[in-house]
C-alpha positions as semicolon CSV with decimal commas, in nm:
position;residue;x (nm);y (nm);z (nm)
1;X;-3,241;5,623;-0,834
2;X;-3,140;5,352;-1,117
3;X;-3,368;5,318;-1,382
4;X;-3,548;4,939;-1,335
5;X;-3,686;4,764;-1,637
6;X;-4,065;4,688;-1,557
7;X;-4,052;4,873;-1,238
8;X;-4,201;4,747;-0,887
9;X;-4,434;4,937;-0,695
10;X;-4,704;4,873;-0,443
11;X;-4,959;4,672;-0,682
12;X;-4,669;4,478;-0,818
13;X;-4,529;4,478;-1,141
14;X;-4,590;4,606;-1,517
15;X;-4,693;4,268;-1,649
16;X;-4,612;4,236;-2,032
17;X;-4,839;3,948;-2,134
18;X;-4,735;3,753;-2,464
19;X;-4,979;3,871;-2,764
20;X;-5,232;3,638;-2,880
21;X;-5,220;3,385;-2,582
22;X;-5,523;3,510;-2,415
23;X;-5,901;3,417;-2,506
24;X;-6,155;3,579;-2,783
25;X;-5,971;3,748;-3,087
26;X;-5,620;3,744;-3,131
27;X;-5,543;3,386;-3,033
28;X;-5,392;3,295;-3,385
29;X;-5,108;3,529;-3,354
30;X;-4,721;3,458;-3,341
31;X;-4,737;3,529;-2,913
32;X;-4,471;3,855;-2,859
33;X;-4,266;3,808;-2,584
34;X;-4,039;4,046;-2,409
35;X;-3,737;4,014;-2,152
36;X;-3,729;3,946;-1,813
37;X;-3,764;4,230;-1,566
38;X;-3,433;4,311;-1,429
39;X;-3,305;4,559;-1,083
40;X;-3,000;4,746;-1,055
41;X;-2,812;4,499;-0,782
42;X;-2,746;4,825;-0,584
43;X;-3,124;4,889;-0,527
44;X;-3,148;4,567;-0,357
45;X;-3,123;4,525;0,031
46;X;-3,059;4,130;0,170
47;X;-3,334;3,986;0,403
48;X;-3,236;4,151;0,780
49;X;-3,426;3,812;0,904
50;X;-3,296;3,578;0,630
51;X;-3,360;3,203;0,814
52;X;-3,065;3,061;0,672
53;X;-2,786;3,021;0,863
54;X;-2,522;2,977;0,571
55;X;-2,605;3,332;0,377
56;X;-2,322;3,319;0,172
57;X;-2,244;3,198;-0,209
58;X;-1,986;2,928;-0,234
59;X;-1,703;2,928;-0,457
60;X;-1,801;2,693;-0,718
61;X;-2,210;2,901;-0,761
62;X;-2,034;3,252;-0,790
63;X;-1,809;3,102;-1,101
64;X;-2,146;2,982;-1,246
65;X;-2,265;3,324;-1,160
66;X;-1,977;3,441;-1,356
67;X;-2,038;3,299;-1,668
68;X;-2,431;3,286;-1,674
69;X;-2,588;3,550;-1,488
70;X;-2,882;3,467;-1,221
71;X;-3,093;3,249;-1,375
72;X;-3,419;3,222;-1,138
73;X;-3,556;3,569;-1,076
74;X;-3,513;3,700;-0,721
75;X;-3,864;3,797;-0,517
76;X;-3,854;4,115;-0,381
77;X;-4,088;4,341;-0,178
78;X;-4,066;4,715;-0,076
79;X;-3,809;4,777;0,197
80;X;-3,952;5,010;0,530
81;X;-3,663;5,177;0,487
82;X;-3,645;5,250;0,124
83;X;-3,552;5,050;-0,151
84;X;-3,648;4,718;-0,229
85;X;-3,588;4,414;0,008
86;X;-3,518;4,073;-0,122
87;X;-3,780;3,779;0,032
88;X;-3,621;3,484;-0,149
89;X;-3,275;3,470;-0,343
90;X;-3,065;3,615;-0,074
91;X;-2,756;3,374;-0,146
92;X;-2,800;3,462;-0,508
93;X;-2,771;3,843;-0,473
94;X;-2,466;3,793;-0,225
95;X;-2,302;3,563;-0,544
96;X;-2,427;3,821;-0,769
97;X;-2,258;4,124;-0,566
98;X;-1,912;3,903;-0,524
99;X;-1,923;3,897;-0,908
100;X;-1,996;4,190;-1,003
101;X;-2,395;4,206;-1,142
102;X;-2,474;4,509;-1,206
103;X;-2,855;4,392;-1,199
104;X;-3,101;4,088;-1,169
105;X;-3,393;3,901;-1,269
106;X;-3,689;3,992;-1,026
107;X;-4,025;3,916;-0,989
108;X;-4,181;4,151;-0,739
109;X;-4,454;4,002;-0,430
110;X;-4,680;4,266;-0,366
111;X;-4,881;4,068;-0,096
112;X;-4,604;4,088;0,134
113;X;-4,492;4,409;0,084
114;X;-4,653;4,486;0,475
115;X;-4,656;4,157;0,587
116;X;-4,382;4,058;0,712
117;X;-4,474;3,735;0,846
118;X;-4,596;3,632;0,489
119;X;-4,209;3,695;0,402
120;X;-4,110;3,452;0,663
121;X;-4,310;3,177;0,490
122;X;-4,215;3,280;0,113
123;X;-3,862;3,161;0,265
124;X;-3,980;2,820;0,374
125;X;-4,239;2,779;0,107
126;X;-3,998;2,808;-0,169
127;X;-3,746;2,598;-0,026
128;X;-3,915;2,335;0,180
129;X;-4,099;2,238;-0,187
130;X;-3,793;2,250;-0,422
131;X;-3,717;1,940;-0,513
132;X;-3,351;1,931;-0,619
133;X;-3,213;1,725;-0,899
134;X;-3,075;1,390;-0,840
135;X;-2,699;1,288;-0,932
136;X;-2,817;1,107;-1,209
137;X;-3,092;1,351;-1,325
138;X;-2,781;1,613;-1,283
139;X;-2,586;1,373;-1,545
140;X;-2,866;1,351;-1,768
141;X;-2,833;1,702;-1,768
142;X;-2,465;1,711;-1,839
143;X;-2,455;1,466;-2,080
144;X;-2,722;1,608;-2,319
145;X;-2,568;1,967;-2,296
146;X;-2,236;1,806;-2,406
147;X;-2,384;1,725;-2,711
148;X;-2,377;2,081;-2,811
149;X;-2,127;2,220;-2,543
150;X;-1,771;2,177;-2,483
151;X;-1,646;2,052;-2,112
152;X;-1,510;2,378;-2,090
153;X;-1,829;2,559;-2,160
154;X;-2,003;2,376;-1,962
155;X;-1,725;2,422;-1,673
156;X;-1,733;2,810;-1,691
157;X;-2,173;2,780;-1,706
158;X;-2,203;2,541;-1,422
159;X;-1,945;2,641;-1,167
160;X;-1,834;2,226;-1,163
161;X;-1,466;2,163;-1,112
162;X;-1,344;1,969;-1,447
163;X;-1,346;1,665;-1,319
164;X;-1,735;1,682;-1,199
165;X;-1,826;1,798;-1,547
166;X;-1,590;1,482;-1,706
167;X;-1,741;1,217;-1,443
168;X;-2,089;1,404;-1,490
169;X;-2,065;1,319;-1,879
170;X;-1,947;0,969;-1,887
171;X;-2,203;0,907;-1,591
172;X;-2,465;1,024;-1,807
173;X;-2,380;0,789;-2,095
174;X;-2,463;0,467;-1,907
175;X;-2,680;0,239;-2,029
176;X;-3,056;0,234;-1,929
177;X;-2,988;-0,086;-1,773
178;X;-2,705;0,048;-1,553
179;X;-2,888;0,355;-1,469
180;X;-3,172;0,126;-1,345
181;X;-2,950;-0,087;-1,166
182;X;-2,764;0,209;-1,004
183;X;-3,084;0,396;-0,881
184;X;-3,212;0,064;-0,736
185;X;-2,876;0,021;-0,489
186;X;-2,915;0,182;-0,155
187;X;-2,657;0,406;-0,210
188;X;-2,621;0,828;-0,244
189;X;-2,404;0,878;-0,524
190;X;-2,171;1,145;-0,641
191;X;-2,102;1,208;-1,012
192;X;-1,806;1,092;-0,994
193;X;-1,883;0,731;-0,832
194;X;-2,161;0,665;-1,100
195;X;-1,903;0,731;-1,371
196;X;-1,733;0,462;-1,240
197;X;-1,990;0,190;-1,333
198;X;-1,947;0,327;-1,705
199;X;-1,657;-0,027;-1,786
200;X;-1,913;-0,276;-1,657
201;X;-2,247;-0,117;-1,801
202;X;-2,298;-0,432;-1,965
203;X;-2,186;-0,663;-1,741
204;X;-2,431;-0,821;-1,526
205;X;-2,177;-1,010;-1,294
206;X;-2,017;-0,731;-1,221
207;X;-2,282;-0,472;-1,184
208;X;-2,389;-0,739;-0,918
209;X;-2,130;-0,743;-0,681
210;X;-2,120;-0,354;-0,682
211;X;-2,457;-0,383;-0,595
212;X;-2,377;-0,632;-0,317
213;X;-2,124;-0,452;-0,195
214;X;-2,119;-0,372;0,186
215;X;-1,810;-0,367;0,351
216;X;-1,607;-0,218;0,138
217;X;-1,557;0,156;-0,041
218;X;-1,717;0,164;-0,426
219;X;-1,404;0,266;-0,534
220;X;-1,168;-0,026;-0,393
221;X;-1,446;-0,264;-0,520
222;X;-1,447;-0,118;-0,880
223;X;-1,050;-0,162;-0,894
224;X;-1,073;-0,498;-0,814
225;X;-1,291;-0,592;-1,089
226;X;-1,095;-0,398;-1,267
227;X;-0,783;-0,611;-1,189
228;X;-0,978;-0,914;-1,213
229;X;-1,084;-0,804;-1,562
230;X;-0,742;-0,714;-1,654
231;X;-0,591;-1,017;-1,493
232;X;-0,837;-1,267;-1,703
233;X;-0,756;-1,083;-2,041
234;X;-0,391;-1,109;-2,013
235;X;-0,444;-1,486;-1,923
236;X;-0,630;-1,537;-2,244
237;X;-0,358;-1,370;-2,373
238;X;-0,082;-1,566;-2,291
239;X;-0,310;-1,879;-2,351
240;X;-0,396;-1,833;-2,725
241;X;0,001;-1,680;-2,822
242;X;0,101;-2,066;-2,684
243;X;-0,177;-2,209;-2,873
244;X;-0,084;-2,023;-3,219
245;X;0,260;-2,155;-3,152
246;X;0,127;-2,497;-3,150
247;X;0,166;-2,547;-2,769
248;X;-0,146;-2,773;-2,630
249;X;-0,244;-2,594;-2,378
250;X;-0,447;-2,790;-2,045
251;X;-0,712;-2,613;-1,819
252;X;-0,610;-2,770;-1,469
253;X;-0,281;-2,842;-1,299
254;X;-0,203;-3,172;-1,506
255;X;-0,182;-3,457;-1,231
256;X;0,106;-3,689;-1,328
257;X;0,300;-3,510;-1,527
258;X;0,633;-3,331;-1,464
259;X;0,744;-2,996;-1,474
260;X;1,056;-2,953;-1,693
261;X;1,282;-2,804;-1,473
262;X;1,282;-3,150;-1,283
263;X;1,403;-3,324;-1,625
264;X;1,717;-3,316;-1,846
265;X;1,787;-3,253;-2,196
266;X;2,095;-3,508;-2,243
267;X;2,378;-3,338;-1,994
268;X;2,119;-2,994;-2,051
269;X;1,818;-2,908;-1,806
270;X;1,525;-2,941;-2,013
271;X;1,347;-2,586;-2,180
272;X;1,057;-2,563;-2,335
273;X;1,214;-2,517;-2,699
274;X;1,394;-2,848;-2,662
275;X;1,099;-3,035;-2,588
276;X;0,866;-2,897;-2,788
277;X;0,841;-3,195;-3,016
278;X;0,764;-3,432;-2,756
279;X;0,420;-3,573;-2,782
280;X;0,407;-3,541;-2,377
281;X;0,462;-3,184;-2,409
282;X;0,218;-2,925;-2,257
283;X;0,153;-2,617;-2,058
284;X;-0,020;-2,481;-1,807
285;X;-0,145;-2,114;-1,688
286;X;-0,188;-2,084;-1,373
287;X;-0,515;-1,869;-1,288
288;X;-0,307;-1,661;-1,056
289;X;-0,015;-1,428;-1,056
290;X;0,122;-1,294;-1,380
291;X;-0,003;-1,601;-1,575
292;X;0,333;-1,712;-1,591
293;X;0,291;-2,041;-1,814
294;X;0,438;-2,381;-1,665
295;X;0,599;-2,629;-1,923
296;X;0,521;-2,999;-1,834
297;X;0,567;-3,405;-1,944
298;X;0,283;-3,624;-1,963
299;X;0,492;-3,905;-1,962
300;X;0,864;-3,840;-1,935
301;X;0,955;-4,270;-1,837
302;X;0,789;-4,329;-2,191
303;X;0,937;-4,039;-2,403
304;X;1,275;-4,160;-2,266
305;X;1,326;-3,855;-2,058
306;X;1,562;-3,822;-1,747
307;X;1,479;-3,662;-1,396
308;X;1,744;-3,401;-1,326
309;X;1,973;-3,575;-0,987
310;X;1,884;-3,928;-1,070
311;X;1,960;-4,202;-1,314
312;X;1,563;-4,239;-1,356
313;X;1,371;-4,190;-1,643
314;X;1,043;-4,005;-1,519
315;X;0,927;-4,015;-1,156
316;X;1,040;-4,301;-0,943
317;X;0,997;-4,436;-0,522
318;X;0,694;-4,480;-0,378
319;X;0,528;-4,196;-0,153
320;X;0,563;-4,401;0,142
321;X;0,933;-4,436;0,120
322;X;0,981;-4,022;0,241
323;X;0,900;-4,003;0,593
324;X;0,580;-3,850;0,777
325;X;0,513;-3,544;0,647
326;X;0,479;-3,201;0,814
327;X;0,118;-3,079;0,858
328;X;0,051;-2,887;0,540
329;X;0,143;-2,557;0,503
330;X;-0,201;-2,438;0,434
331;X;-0,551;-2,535;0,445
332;X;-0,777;-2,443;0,109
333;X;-0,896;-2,149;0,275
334;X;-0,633;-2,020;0,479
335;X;-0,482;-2,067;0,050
336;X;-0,783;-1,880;-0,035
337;X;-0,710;-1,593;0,196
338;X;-0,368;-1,540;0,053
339;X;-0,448;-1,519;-0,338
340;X;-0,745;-1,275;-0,205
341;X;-0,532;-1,082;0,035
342;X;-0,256;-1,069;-0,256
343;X;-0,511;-0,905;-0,466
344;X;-0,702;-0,692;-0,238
345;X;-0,367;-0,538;-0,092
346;X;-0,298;-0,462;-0,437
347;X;-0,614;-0,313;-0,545
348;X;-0,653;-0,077;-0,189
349;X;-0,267;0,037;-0,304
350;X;-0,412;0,171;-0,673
351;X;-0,648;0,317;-0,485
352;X;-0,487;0,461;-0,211
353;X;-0,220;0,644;-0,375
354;X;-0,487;0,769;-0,643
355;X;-0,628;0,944;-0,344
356;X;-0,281;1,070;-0,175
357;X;-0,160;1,215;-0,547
358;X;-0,482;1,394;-0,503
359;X;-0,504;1,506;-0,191
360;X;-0,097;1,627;-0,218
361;X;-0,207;1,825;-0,511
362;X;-0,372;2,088;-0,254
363;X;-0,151;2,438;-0,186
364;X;-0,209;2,407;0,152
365;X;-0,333;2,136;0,376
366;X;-0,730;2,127;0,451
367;X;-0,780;2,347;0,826
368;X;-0,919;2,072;0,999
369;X;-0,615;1,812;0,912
370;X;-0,368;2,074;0,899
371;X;-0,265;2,030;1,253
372;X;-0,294;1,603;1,220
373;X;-0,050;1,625;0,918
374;X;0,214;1,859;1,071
375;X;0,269;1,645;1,391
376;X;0,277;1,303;1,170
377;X;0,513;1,496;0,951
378;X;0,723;1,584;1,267
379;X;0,680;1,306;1,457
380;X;0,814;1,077;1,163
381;X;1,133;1,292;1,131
382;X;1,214;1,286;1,484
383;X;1,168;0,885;1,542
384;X;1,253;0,798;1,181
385;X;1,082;0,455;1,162
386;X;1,266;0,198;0,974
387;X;1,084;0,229;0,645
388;X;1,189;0,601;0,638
389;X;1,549;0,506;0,706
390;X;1,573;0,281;0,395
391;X;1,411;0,453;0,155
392;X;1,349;0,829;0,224
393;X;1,734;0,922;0,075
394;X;1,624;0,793;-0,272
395;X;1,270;0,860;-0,289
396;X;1,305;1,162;-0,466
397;X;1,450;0,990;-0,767
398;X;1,135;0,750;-0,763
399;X;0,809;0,766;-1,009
400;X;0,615;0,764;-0,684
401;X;0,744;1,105;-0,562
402;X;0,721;1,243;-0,900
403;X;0,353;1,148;-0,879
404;X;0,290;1,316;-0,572
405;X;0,376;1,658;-0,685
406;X;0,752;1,611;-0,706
407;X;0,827;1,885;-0,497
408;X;1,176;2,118;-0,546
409;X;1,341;2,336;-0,359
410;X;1,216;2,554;-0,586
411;X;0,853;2,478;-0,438
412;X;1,003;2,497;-0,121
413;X;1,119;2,864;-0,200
414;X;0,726;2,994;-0,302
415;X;0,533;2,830;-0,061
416;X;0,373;3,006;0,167
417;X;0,413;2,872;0,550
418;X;0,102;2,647;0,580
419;X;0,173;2,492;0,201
420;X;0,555;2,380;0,367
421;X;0,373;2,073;0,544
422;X;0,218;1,952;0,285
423;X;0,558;1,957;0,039
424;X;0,706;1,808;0,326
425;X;0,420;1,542;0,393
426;X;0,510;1,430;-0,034
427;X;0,843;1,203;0,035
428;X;0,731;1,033;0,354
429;X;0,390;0,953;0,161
430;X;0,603;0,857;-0,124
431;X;0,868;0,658;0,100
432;X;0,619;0,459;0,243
433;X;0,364;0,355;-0,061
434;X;0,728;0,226;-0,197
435;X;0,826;0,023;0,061
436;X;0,441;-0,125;0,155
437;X;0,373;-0,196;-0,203
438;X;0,467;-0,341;-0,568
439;X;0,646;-0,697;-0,600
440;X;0,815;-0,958;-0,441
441;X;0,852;-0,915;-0,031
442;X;0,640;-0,536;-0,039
443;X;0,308;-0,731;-0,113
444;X;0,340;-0,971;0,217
445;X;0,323;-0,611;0,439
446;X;-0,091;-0,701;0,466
447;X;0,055;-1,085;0,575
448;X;0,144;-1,161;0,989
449;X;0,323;-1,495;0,873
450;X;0,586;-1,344;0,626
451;X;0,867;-1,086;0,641
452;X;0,840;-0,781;0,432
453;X;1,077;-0,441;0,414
454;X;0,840;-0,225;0,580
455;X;0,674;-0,403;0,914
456;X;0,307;-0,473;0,965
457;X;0,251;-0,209;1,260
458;X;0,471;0,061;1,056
459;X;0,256;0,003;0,785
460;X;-0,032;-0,004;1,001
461;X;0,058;0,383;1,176
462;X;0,086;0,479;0,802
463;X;-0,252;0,358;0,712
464;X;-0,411;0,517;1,024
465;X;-0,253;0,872;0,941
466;X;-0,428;0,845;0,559
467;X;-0,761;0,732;0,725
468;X;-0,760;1,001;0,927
469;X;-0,708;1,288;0,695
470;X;-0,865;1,152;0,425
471;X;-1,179;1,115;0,640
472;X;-1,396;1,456;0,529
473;X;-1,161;1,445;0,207
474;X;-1,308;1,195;0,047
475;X;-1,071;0,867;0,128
476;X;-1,193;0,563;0,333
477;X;-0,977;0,265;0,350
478;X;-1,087;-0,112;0,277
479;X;-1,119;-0,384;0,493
480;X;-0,728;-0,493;0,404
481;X;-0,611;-0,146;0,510
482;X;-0,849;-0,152;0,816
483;X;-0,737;-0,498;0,879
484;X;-0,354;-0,374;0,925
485;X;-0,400;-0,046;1,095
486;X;-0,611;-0,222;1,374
487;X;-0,337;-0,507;1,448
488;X;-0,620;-0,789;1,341
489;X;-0,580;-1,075;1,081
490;X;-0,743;-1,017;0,755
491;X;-1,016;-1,274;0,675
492;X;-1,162;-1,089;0,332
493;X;-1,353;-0,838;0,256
494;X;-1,704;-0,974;0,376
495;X;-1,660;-1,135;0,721
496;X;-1,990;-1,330;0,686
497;X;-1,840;-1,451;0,290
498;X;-1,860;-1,859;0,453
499;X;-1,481;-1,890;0,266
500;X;-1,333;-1,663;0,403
501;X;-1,486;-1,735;0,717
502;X;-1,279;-2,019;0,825
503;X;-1,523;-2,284;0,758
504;X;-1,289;-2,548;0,589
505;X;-1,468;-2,867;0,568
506;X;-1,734;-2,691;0,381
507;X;-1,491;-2,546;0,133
508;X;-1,347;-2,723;-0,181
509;X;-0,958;-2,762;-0,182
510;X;-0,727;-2,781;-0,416
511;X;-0,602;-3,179;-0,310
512;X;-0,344;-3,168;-0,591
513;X;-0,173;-2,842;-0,479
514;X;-0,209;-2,944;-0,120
515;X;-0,028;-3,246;-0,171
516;X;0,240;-3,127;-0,395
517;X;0,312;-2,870;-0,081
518;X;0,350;-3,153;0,124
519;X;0,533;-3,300;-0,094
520;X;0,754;-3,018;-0,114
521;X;0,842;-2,990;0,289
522;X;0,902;-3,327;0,231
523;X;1,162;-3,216;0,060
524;X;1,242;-2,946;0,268
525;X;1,240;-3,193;0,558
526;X;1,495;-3,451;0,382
527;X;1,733;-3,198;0,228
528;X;1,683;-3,267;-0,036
529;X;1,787;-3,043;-0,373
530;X;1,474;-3,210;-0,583
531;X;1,164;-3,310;-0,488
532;X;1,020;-3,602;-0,738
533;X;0,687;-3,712;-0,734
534;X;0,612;-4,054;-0,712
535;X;0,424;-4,223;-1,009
536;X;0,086;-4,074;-1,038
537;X;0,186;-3,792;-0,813
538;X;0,062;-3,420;-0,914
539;X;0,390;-3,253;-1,071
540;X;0,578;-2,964;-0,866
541;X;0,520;-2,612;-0,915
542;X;0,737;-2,447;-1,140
543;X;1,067;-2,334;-0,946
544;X;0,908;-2,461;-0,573
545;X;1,220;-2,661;-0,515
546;X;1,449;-2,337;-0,522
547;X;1,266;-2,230;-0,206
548;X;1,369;-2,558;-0,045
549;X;1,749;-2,568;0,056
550;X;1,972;-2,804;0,119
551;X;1,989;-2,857;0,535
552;X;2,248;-2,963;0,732
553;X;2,107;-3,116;1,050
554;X;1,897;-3,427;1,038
555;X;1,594;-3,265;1,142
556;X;1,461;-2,926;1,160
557;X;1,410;-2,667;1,386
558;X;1,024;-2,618;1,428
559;X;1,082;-2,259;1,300
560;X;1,245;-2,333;0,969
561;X;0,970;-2,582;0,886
562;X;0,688;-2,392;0,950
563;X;0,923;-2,103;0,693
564;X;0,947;-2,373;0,477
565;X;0,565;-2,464;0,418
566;X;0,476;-2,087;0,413
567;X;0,723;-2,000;0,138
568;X;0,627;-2,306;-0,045
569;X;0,286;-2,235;-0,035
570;X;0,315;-1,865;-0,152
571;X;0,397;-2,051;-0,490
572;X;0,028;-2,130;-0,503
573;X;-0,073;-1,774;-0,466
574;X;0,121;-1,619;-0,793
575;X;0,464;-1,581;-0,628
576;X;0,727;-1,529;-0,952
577;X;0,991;-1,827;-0,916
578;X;1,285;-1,550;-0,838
579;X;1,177;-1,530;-0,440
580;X;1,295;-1,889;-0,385
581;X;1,653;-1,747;-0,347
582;X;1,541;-1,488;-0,106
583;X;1,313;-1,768;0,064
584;X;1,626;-1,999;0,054
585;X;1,845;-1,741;0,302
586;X;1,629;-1,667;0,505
587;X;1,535;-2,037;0,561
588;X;1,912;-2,150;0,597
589;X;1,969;-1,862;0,869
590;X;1,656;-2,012;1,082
């Protein structure tokens, strides 16, 4: 038999007590202590009645294994049948035999040696009164050993992928006041989701509508702060490079004053550079969009300048002289639902695709999607839906496929059978995130009123598919991408949020933007190529009158007004002035 170090026998263990730490003489000594008894892994028989149903050591506790040995003894008692039987560490002698241990710490339980009963409740005894460590006690933990450890050290100890040990870290670094805030929200939290609160830390606002948060996954809600945040700096931005040019710069849409485009510079359409030095001249940045800034006259009629189609100088006719208007083309909240829909659509996309380069990363498909993705994969081949057809030929040339794994045929070559689905699942993921996201038409797929490349129920199927595999893979869609994959508007991400609710007369609105809309299908309405305020009239968005053609017939058909008011009013949610061409056909084919 192996030699064992302290060696068990009926009465227990040879107990080496540390020198000096008993009472009477002695106690002023340095205390002596020796190693921990350890047992040849071969002497050691598993539990025949182990309780636990799962007996065996995962992956990621045999690499820890690996690296740093067992580190909570084992209890063992004599075996009937020779040898010594283990009462409580089963899963850790099963890790310790898939790695290779040639022996283990042991304490030995001589009270149970013939009670076998008393075995049975060593099992539930030591577990039901373990008290794991919470997700952020486990970053504590990671955080202070990275002080003295590197990631990968700390990798190799722990058994934690890299990204655990990386979230782990930064998680662990949050301020007290986060860490307080975060174990106060009803929420069970994975390393990597606290490590996500680490950019708002010190940001009360923010850390307050995480903790609000209901409806919607932690992840979608940090990316659109995130946005938000990046949005607002870019705006300042923009704002102080005018202001060091010497540009005066206004807070609000300036009411009264004209937008250069509508004026001319001699036989020249006005630019900003040529009327810099007129003491009407300002800008505004919108709070939307790109914070694209608009160039504007205070007072064009008094600084001698002329409106673009007229003999005028500055803004002439009376309001009442343009017929009725059309109903507006939107309401202050149904306004309010597109800039939020705009943003949330492109927030769920960051996040989405985040998750799919992910996911596609994988060898082989997870077993319990691996049947889901091979008839999607199949089933979009064989019907080829329209979003497919126009953009699966080029796809592979695109940064999107390149982020999903940019499969060759070279990957095609050494992939086993079961890894083939998921290669092939890369360019229809990759096709599809194209065509339902980015600029210009691709950000109205989330919208029932306006035309986009890839349709609303396509796009919906899509969605579906990801919340289905990414289910048990850690992916769950936001109330956007639930919103399209059901077939149902999208009313924002808290359907009791009183906005977004469709409760307008409690809502502010924007009068000045609503009525330079309606000014605008006035325009629409007349045929006319300008639209010019009337004295005292808010000033046209920048470009609006591009998505306003020229029209034949006296009146309009129904259709082509109500096209008219929507694509006027996209201007209002941060549409760049370059769709009004693609609004402009699409109106004169209505």
């Amino acid at each position: 038999m192996a030699e064992v170090t302290a060696a068990p026998d009926a009465a227990g263990p040879d107990r080496q007590v540390p020198a000096g730490t008993g009472s009477g003489e002695g106690n002023d000594r340095e205390p002596e202590y020796t190693e921990r008894p350890m047992i040849p892994v071969e002497l050691l028989t598993a539990h025949p009645g182990n309780v636990r149903e799962d007996k065996q050591a995962d992956e990621a506790f045999c690499r820890s294994v690996a690296t740093a040995g067992i580190i909570v003894p084992l209890e063992i008692t004599v075996d009937p049948d020779g040898g010594y039987r283990v009462v409580d560490g089963n899963i850790r002698l099963d890790a310790a035999r898939k790695v290779g241990l040639d022996a283990v710490p042991y304490f030995f339980s001589a009270d149970t040696a013939d009670d076998e009963a008393l075995q049975y409740l060593h099992m539930l005894i030591s577990s039901r009164f373990r008290r794991d460590l919470s997700v952020q006690e486990e970053a504590a933990a990671l955080f202070a050993a990275s002080k003295v450890m590197t990631k990968t050290e700390i990798r190799k100890a722990t058994g934690l992928s890299a990204a655990e040990v990386k979230a782990g870290i930064r998680a662990g670094s949050l301020s007290a006041r986060a860490k307080e805030l975060a174990a106060g929200m009803d929420y069970e939290w994975t390393l990597e989701e606290l490590a996500l609160l680490k950019p708002f830390e010190d940001d009360p606002e923010a850390m307050e509508v995480i903790a609000r948060n209901r409806y919607s996954p932690l992840k979608y809600t940090v990316q659109r702060l995130l946005d938000e945040r990046e949005a607002k700096a870019h705006r300042a931005k923009v704002v102080a490079e005018l202001e060091e040019a010497g540009v005066t710069v206004v807070v609000d849409r300036p009411a009264g004053a004209v937008e250069l485009h509508q004026l001319m510079d001699g036989e020249e359409a006005m630019t900003a550079e040529a009327h810099a030095d007129c003491p009407g001249a300002i800008a505004w940045v919108p709070p939307w969009g790109d914070a694209v800034p608009r160039f504007y006259c205070t007072d064009p009629a008094r600084h001698g300048h002329m409106v673009a189609g007229t003999d005028t100088a500055g803004p002439s006719g009376p309001a009442a002289a343009v017929p009725d208007a059309l109903p507006g083309p939107a309401s202050g909240t149904e306004r309010k639902i597109v800039i939020e829909g705009n943003k949330a659509w492109e927030a769920a996309g960051k996040v989405r695709q985040a998750w799919l380069e992910e996911f596609l990363a994988r060898k082989t498909a997870p077993k319990n999607v691996a049947g889901t993705i091979a008839r999607f994969v199949t089933e979009q081949l064989v019907t080829m839906p329209e979003p497919l057809r126009r953009a699966l030929g080029g796809v592979r040339h695109s940064g999107m496929f390149a982020a999903f794994g940019g499969p060759t045929a070279d990957t095609v070559a050494k992939s086993t059978l079961p890894g083939l689905w998921m290669i092939a699942l890369a360019p229809i993921a990759a096709a599809y995130e194209r065509e339902i996201t980015g600029d210009g038409e691709r950000r109205h797929t989330w919208r029932e009123d306006k035309y986009s490349p890839c349709s609303r129920e396509d796009a919906g199927a899509w969605l579906r598919f990801v919340a289905e595999i990414g289910a048990e893979h850690g992916y769950e869609p936001s109330p956007i991408e639930r919103a399209v994959a059901d077939g149902v508007p999208y009313r924002g991400d808290d359907p009791a949020d009183v906005l977004i609710g469709g409760n307008d007369t409690e809502q502010p609105v924007d009068r000045a933007a609503q009525e330079c809309d309606e000014h605008l299908t006035e325009a629409g309405k007349q045929g006319l190529q300008h639209a010019v305020p009337a004295a005292g009239a808010p000033a046209v968005p920048s470009s609006a009158h591009e998505a306003v053609p020229p029209r034949q017939e006296a009146e309009p058909e129904p259709q082509a007004a109500d096209e008219t008011a929507g694509e006027i009013a996209e201007v209002e949610d941060g549409e760049s002035p370059d769709k009004g061409a693609q609004a402009k056909g699409r109106i004169e084919a209505a």
